[in-house]
C-alpha positions as CSV (number, residue, x, y, z in Angstrom):
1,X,5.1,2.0,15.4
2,X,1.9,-0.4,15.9
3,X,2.7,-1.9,12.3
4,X,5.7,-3.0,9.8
5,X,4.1,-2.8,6.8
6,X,0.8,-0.6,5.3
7,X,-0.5,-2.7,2.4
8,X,-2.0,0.0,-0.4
9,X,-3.9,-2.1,-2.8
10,X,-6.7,-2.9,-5.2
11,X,-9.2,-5.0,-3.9
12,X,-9.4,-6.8,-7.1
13,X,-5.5,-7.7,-6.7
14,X,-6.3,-9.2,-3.4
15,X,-7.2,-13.0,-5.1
16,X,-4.3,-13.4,-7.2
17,X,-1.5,-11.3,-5.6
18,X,-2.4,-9.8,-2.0
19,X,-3.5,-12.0,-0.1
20,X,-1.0,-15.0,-0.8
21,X,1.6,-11.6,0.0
22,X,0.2,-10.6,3.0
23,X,0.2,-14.3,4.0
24,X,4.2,-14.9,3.5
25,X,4.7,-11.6,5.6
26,X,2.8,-12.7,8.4
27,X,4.4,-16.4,8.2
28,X,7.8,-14.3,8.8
29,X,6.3,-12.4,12.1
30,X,5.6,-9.2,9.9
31,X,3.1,-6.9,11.7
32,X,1.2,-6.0,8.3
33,X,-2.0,-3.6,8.0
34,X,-4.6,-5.4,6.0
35,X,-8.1,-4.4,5.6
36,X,-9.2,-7.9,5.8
37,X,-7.2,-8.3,9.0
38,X,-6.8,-4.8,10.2
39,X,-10.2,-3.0,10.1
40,X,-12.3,-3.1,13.1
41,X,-16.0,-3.1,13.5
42,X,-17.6,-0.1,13.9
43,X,-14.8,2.2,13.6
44,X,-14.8,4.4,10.8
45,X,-13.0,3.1,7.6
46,X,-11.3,6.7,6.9
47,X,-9.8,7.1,10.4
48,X,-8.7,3.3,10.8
49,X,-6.7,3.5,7.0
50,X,-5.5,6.7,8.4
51,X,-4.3,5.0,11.3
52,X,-2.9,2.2,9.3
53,X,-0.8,4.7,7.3
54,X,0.5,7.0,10.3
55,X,1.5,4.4,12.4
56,X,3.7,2.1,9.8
57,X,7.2,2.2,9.5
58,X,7.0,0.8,5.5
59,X,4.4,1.6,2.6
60,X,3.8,-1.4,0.4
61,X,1.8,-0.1,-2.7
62,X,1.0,-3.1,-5.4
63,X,0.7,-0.6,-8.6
64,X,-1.8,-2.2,-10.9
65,X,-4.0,-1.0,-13.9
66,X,-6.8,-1.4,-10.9
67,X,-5.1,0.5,-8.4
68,X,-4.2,3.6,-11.0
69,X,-7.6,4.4,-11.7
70,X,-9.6,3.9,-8.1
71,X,-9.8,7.2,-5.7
72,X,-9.4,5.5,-2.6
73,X,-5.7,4.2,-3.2
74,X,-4.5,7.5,-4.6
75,X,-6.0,8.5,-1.3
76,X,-3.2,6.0,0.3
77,X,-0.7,6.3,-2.3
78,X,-0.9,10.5,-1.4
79,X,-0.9,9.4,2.4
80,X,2.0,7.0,2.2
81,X,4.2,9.5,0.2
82,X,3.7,12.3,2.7
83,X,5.2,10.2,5.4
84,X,8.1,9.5,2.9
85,X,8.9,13.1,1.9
86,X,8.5,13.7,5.5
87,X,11.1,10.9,6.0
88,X,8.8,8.5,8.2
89,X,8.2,5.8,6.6
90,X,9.5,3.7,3.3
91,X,7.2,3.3,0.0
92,X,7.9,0.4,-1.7
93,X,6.0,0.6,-4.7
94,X,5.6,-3.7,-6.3
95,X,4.2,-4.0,-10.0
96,X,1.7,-5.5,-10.3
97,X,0.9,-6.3,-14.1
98,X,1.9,-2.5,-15.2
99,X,5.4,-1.7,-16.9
100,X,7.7,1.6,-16.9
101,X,5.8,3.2,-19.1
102,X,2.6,2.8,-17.3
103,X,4.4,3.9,-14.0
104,X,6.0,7.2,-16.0
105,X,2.5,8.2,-16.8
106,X,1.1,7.4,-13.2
107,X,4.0,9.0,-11.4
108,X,7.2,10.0,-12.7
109,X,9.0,9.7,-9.3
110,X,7.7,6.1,-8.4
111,X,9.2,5.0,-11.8
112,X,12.5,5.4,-10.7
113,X,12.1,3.8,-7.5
114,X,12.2,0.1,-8.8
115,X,13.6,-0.8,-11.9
């Protein structure tokens, strides 16, 4: 595995709750995917989140009313999830402003993950 830890996220989580996140995991020698850290230039953003997500041992997902409505991290969420039913990697979904209720009506099965 290239990385630790694939961080699935709303970029407009990244101010508040990401980046200080991704920041502690690197302090303890975490090798974490980040866009802001992980994407290289000029290689496609598709294949290098693709990459990202095949080639990470755990799934971070920070589930926030952001993250529930944009395409592009249900595009991770459905990537990350395949590798878990496939039992390659760990999802670890973190709340991120939401409750149970708004997780239930996201995605029954990630509500009973974390309580």
């Amino acid at each position: 595995m290239r990385w630790d830890v694939f961080i699935s996220h709303a970029s407009e989580d990244k101010e508040d709750f990401v980046r200080p996140f991704v920041r502690g995991l690197i302090e303890k020698q975490v090798r974490v995917w980040f866009d802001e850290v992980s994407l290289q230039p000029g290689k496609r953003l598709r294949e290098s989140i693709d990459e990202g997500l095949s080639q990470s041992k755990y799934g971070v997902v920070v589930l926030s009313p952001t993250y529930l409505k944009k395409h592009w991290t249900r595009y991770e969420l459905d990537g990350l999830l395949q590798r878990f039913i496939e039992r390659q990697a760990t999802v670890i979904p973190i709340w991120h402003r939401l409750n149970h209720e708004d997780i239930v009506k996201f995605s029954p099965p990630l509500a009973d993950v974390v309580r």
